[in-house]
N, C-alpha and C positions, 0 to 999 in steps of 0.2 A: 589164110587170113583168119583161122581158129574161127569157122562157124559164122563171123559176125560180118555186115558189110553197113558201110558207112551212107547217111545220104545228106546232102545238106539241111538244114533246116529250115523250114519256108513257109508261110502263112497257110498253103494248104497241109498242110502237115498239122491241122488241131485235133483236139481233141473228141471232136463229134465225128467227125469222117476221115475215118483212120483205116488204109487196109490193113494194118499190123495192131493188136491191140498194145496198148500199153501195158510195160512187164508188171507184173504182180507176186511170181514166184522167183525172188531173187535171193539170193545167199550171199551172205560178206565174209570177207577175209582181209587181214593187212599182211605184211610183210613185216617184218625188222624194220623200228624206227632207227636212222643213220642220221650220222651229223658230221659234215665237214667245212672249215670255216666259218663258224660262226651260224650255218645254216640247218637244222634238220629238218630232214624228211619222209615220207610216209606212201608208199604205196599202197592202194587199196583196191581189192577184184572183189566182182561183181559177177556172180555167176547165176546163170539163167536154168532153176530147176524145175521150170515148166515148158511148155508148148511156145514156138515163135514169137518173139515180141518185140517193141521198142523203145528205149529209152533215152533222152535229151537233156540237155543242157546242164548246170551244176550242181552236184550235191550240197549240200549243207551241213557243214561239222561243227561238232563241239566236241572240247575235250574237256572229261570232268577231272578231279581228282580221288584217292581212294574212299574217300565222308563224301562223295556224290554231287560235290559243288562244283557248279563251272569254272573252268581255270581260263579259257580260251574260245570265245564265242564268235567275233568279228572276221568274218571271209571277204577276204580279197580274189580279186581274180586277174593279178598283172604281177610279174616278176618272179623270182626264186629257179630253182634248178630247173623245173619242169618247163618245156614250153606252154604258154597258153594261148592257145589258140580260141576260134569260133567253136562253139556248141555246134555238133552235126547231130543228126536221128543213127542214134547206133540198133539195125536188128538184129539180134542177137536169135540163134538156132539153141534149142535145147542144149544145156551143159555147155554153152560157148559164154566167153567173160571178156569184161568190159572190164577198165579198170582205170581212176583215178590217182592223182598223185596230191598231197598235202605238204605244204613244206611250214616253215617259222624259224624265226631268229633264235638261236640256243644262246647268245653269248650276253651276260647280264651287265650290265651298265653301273660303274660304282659299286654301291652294296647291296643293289637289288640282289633277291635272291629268288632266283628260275622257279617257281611252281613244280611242284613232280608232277604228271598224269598219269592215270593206270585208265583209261579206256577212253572212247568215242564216240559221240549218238548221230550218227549219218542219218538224214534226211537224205530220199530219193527227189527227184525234180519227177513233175509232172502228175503227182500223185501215184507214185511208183509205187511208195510206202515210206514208214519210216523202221530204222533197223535198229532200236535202242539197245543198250546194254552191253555192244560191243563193237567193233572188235577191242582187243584191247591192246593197249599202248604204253609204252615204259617208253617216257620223254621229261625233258625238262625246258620247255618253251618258253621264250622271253619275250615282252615286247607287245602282248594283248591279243596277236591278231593270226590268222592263218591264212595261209596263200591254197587254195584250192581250184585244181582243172577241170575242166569238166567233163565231162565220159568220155572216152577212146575203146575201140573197138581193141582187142587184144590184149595181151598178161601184162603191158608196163604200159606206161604215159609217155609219149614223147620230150626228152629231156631239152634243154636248152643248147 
């Protein structure tokens, strides 16, 4: 199960009485953004460069372009390749990764023209942190918006 195990999420699960603290020392990475039919997408890992911790629910993406302007701000959390499911508490053991999936329409409408991105400013949920300035991203998203899952224990998201 790579280190991590999953627990539901549940009102005693806040933030004042936690046996797991919340993660703090977290590393990002994506993958190769892909695009098939009209859709691409984005895997993103999550790696835990400190001591046992836990982190919940959905990040939050932006994608800028290279002049630093947001191209793609609006997160959704229903449809596209990835499954999405419920927010669980993912705890993650030292060096063990969690990882997200981002998808977006690639296919432009008439004479829109697709935006290029070259990076993305992830927000962690729960006051994990926030991870600016990367990773970075060679896409051309259409459409305003982003489909974003929300943490999963292990190197890939649950697809559809």
């Amino acid at each position: 199960m790579y280190g991590s195990t999953i627990a539901p999420l549940s009102a005693e699960a806040s933030t004042t009485s936690r046996a797991t603290p919340v993660c703090t020392r977290l590393v990002l990475a994506a993958g190769q953004a892909t695009g098939t039919l009209g859709t691409g997408s984005l895997v993103i890992l999550v790696a835990n460069a400190g001591s046992r911790c836990e982190v919940a629910g959905y990040p939050r993406v932006v994608f800028f372009n290279a002049r630093g302007v947001a191209v793609d701000a609006v997160n959704l959390h229903s449809g596209g390749p990835f499954a999405m499911g419920r927010p669980h508490v993912v705890v993650l053991a030292r060096d063990a990764v969690a990882s997200f999936g981002v998808s977006w329409a690639d296919s432009p409408s008439g004479h829109e023209a697709c935006p290029l991105v070259s990076w993305a400013d992830v927000t962690l949920p729960e006051s994990s942190g926030s991870l600016e300035g990367g990773p970075a991203v060679n896409a051309a998203p259409c459409g305003g918006y982003l489909r974003v899952t929300p943490l999963e224990a292990g190197p890939a998201p649950a697809l559809t």
